[in-house]
C-alpha positions in Angstrom: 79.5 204.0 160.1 80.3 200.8 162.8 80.9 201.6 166.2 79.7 205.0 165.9 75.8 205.4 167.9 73.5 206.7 165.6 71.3 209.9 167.2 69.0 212.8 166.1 67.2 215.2 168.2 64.4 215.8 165.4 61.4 213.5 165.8 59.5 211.6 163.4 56.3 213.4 164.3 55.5 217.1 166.2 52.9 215.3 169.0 54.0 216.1 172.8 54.8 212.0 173.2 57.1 211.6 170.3 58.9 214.7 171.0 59.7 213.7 174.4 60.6 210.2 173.5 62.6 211.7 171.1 64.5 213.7 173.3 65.1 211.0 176.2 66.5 208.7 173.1 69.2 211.7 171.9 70.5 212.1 175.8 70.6 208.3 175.8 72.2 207.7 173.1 74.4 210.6 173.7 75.7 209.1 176.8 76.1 205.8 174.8 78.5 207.9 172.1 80.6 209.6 174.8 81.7 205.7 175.7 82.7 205.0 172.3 86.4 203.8 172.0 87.1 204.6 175.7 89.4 201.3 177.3 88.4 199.5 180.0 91.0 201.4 182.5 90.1 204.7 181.3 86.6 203.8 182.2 86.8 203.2 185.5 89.7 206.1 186.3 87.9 208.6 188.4 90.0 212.0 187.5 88.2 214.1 190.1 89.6 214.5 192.9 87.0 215.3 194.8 84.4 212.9 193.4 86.0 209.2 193.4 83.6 207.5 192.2 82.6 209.5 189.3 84.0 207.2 186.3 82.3 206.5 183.1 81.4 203.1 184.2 80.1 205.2 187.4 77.9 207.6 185.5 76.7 204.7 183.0 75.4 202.6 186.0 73.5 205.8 187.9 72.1 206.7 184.5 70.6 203.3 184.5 69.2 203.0 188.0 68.0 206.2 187.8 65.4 205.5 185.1 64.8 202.0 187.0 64.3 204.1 190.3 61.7 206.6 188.3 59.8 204.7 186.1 59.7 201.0 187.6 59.8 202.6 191.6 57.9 206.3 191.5 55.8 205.8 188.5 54.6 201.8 188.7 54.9 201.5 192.5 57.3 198.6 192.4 59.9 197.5 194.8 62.9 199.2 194.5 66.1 196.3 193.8 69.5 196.4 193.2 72.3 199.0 194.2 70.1 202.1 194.8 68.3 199.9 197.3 71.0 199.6 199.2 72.2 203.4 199.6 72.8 205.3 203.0 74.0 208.0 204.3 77.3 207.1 204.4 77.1 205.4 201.2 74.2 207.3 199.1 75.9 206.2 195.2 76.5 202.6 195.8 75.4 202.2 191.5 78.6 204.2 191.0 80.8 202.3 193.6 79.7 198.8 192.2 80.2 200.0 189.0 84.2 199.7 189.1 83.6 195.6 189.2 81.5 195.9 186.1 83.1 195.7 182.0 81.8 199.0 180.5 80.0 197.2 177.5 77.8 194.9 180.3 76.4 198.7 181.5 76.1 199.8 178.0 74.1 196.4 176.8 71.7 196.8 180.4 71.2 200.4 179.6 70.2 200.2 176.2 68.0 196.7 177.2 66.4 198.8 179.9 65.8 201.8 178.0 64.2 200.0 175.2 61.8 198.3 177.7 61.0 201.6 179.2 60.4 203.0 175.7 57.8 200.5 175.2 56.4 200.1 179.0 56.1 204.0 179.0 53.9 204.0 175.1 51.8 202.0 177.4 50.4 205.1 179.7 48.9 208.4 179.5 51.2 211.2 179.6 48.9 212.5 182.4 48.8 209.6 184.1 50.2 210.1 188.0 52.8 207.7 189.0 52.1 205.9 191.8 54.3 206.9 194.3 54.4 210.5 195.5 58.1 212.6 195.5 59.3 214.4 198.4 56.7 216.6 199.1 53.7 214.7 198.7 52.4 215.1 195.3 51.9 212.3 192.5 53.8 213.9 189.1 52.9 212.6 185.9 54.3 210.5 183.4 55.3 213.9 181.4 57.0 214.8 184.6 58.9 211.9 184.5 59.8 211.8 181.0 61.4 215.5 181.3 63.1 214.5 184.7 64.8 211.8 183.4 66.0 214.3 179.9 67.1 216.8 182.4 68.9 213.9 184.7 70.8 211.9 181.6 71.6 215.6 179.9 73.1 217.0 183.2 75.4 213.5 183.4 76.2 213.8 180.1 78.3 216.9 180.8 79.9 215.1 183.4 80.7 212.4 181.1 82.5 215.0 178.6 84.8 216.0 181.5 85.7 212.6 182.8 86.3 211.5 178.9 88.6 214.5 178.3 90.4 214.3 181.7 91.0 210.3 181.2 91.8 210.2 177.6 91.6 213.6 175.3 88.7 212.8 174.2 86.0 215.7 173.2 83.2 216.5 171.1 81.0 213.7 170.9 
């Protein structure tokens, strides 16, 4: 069917690596479904009250940096760029702020760009190979880490996605 993203949560093969993959592609593409259909103002309404800048274009752009931040930044030692770079304090989500200036189908196309490079960057490496940069307190995680991270990180947001597609437009069940 047209328009409608295509997912499974069954992988091709039982190994550790393709079930993982598989995995981190269903939340993916699960976040890519829950945008289906949703109009450029509904996108960038933020129906919580108490979290302004949690819109879909918001929690499309985060998901994206996110993976940037953990595989290009923790994992390859890279420089970290763009919005996250800039985040404070005072201003610790600037992805979600700048997102309000951005047409929902440019996140869409760079999140699905990104995450097919990172599909093939990450075939590249070991699952037990330590990313470069150590988290918080001091220790090196694996790529496996980082692959289950980022499952837990886009399947948290996709929650939040359900409730700011249903409070902006009805929309529910994807």
């Amino acid at each position: 069917m047209p328009g409608v993203t295509e997912r499974t949560d069954t992988p091709p093969a039982w190994d550790e690596r393709t079930q993982l993959t598989t995995f981190l592609d269903y939340a993916r593409d699960t976040a890519r479904a829950k945008c289906e259909g949703v109009s450029a103002e509904d996108a960038r309404k933020a129906p919580l009250p108490g979290s302004p800048l949690m819109t879909i274009c918001g929690l499309i752009s985060h998901l994206r940096w996110v993976e940037h931040y953990w595989v290009q930044v923790m994992f390859l030692g890279e420089e970290l760029v763009g919005p996250l770079a800039g985040a404070t304090d005072e201003d610790p989500d600037p992805e979600m702020r700048q997102a309000v200036d951005v047409p929902l189908p440019r996140l869409l196309t760079e999140y699905e760009e990104q995450s097919a490079h990172y599909r093939r960057l990450l075939a590249e490496h070991d699952l037990n190979a330590a990313a470069s940069r150590p988290i918080s307190d001091g220790r090196h995680v694996d790529l496996r880490w980082v692959m289950l991270h980022l499952i837990e990180e886009v399947s948290r947001h996709n929650g939040h996605l359900d409730i700011v597609r249903e409070l902006v437009d009805g929309q529910t069940g994807v």
